[in-house]
N, C-alpha and C positions, 0 to 999 in steps of 0.2 A: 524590573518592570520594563516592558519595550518603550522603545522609543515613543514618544507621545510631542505631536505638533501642536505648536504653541499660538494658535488663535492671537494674543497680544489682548489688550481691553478694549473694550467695549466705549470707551469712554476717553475722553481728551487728560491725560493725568496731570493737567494742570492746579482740574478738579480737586483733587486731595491734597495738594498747597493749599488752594481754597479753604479745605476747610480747617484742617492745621491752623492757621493762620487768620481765621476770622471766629476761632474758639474765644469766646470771653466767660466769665464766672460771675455768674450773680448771685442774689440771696435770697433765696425761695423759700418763706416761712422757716427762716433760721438755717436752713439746709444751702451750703455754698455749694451752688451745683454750675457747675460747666457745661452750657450748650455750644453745642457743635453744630455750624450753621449749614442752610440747603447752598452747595456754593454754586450757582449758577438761575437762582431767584433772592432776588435780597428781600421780598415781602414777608411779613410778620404771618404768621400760621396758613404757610400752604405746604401741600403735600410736596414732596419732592417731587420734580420732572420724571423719572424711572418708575417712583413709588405709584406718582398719579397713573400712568399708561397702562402699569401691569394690575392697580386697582377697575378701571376701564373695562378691562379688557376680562376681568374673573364674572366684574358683573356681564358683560353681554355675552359670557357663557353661561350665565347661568340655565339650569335646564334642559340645555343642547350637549352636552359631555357626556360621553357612555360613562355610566355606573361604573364603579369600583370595585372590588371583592377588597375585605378588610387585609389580605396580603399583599394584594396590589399596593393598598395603599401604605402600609408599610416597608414597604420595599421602595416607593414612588419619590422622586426627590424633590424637590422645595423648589424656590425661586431658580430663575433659571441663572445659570454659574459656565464660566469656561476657564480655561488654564490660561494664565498672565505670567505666572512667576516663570520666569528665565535660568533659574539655580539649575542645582546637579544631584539634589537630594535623592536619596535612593529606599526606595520603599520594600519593607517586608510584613509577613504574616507570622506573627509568633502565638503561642499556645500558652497563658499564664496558667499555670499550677496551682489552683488556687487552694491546697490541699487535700487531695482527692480528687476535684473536679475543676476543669480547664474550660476555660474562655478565649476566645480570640482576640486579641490584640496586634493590631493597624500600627505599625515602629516606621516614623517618616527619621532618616537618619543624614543631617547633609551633609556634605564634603566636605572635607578638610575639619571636620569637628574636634574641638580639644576635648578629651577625656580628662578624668570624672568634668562632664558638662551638666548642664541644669537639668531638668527633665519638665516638660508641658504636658501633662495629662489631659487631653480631651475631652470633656463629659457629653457627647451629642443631644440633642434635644429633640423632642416630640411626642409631648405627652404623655411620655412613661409608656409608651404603647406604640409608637413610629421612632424611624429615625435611623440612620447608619453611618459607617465611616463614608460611603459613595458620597452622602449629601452634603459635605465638608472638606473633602479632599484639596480643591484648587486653595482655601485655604489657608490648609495645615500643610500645604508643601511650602506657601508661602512664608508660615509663620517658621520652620524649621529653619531656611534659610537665611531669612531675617534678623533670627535669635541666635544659630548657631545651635541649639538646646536640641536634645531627644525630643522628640514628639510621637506621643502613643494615644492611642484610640481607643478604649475597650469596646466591643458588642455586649455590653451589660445587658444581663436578660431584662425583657419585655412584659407586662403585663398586655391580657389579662391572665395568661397561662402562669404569669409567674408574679404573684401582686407584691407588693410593699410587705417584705424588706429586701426582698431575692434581688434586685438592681444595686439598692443601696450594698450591698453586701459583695455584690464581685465588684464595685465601683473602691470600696475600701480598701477588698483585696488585691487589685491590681497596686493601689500604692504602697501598701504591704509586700507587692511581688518587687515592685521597683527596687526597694531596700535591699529584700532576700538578693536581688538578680545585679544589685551594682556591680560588681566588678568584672561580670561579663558583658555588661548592657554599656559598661563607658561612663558608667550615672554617675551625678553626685547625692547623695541621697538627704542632703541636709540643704540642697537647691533645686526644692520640688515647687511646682506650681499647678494651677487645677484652673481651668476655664473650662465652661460650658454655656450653652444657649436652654433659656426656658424651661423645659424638666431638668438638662442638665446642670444648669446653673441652681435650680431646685437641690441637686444630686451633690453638689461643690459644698455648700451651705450643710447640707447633711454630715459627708463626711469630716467636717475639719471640727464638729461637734463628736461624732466617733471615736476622732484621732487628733484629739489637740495637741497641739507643737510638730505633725508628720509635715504640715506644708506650711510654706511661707508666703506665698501670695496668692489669692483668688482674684479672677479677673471674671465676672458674671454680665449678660448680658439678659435682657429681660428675664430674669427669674419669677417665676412662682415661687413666693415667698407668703400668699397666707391664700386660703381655701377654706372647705366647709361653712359655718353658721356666721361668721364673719367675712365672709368674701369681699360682700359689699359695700362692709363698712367704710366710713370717707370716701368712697368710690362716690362720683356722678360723671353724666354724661357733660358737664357745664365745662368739664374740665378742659377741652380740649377743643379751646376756640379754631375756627377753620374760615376762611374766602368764603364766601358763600357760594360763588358758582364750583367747588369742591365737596361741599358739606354731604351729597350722596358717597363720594368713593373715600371720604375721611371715615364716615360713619361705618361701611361695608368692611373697611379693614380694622376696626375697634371693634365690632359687632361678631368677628369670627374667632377672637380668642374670650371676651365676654362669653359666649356661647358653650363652652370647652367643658365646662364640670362634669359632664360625663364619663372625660376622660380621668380625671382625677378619682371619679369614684369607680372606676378600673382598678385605677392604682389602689388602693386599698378593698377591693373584692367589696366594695359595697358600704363599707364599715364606714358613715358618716363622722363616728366619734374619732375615731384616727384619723382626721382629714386636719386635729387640732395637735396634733404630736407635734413638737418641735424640729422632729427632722423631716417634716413635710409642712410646714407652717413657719418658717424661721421667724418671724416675727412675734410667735411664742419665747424662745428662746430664752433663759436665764443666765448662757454662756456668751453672749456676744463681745464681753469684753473680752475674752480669747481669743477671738476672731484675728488672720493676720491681717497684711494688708488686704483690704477688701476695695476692687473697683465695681461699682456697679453700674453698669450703662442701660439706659434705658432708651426708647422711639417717642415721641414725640402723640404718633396717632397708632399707640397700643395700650389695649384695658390695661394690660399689667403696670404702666408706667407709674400708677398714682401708689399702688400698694410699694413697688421697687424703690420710689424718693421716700416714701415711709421709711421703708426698712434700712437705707442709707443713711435716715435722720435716727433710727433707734441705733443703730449700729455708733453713731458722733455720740449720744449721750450714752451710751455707756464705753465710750471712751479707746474705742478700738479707731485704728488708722484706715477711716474710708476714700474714697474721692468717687464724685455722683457725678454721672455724665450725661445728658440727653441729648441725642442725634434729632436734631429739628427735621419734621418734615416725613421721618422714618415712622413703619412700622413694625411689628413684631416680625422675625425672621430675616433682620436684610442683609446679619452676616454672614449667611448662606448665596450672596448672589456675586461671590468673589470674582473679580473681572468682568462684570457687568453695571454693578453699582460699585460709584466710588466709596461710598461710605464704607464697602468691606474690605476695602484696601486702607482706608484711615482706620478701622479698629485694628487690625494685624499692625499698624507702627504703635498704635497706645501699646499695646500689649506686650511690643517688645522693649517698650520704653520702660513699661514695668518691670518686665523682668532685670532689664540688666540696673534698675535702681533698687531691687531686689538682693540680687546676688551680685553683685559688683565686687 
């Protein structure tokens, strides 16, 4: 990859001391969850300083934005993100085999790496129907360097051209290919790990029901974890007290993935009753005590957040190793804003914390 100049952050990195260091665990209707505080306002439910500006700022577009074509908008990347990390990693395109038919796979590889090393599978997120390696990159450069570990991307096919199960199915086979491809890839194939955001975190949760014992840590951030005739069960709006001179751009950012089920009924081509299958509903789930380690982090001011501590507390009673996190102040999407908000720079150190208490 050429040469790429290094912006630095957006942000004073004292910030992610901050929040490191001001993490405490409470107990949330029996669920020991760890909040992760806004570090640079110490008030009780306000939006984050970044999260509030860039909510502001969607509503006083609303209306005024040229239209989208649905390619656009799949190709269109998320929060706005620049390059921070300072490493040497070095980026290729490989072609997984997934027999008979190949997918492209995004291999962030860093310097000086011990082989056979971990391996971090990327699941990206966006609705089963958006989303790319572009929209993560700053990162999964980060995270590569960080960990030390392979880090691969699949372009898992998209609905609606390709509905449920065609994603899940190259998302399996890529850690299938990992296996098949260790001893030229560098891997260790028994120190796999799978993070993804939102569909992909959806996508993590699917396969390690697929493929129990292939991976040993999940690291999920907002996932979709239950959909269809239940969506809104235990779900209210009460949930997510806010300032009051906030409570318009609190509600705008809860309001736009509340709003989503049409993308979910993409993902399954319409089929309402497959919106309750366990590998699109994980809260169905009968295997959870399989599950490895599972981190699940969730925002603060995201619909998802109430169903995500659910599923953190089904996943404790049946007995599998979770740890529940919530980013005060965050909403849905903010690990995409790498080098911009500090909170994406605090989830890439969880994450490598994990891994190396993982495979140590």
């Amino acid at each position: 990859m050429a040469d790429v100049t290094i912006p630095g952050r957006a942000y004073d990195p004292d910030l992610v001391r901050r929040i490191r260091e001001g993490a405490r665990v409470v107990d949330e209707d029996g669920l020991a969850l760890e909040l992760r505080p806004v570090p640079d306002d110490d008030r009780e439910h306000v939006l984050d300083p970044r999260c509030l500006a860039y909510s502001r700022a969607k509503i006083a577009a609303r209306g005024t934005a040229p239209a989208k074509t649905f390619l656009e908008e799949r190709r269109g990347l998320g929060k706005p993100a620049q390059r921070y990390d300072e490493g040497t990693a070095a980026y290729r395109l490989e072609l997984a085999d997934l027999h008979g038919r190949s997918i492209p796979v995004h291999v962030i590889d860093p310097a000086g790496r011990q082989a056979p090393s971990p391996v971090l599978v990327y699941l990206h997120g966006g609705g089963f129907a958006f989303g790319s390696f572009e929209q993560y990159a700053e990162e999964l450069y980060r995270l590569a360097d960080i960990t030390g570990a392979l880090v691969l991307c699949p372009e898992y096919r998209l609905s609606p051209e390709n509905p449920f199960p065609a994603g899940l199915d190259d998302c399996c086979g890529v850690v299938s290919w990992v296996s098949e491809q260790a001893g030229r890839l560098g891997a260790d194939p028994s120190k796999v790990a799978l993070a993804g955001d939102s569909a992909g975190g959806n996508l993590c949760n699917a396969v390690v029901q697929r493929m129990p014992g292939a991976v040993g840590l999940i690291v999920e951030f907002y996932p979709l974890v239950k959909t269809g005739a239940d969506r809104e069960e235990g779900w209210s709006a009460e949930a997510y007290p806010v300032v009051d001179d906030q409570r318009a751009e609190a509600e705008e950012r809860i309001e736009r993935i509340h709003g989503s089920m049409a993308l979910e009924l993409l993902y399954t081509a319409g089929d309402l009753e497959a919106l309750s299958d366990p590998l699109i509903s994980a809260v169905h789930s009968d295997r959870l005590a399989d599950f490895p380690r599972t981190v699940v982090v969730s925002g603060e001011y995201d619909f998802l957040r109430v169903q995500d501590e659910e599923f953190a507390r089904a996943l404790a009673a049946a007995g599998a190793d979770v740890r529940a996190i919530r980013y005060l102040g965050m909403d849905h999407g903010f690990f995409e804003a790498g080098g911009t908000w500090p909170q994406s720079e605090d989830l890439c150190d969880v994450i490598a914390e994990e891994m190396r208490r993982a495979f140590a």
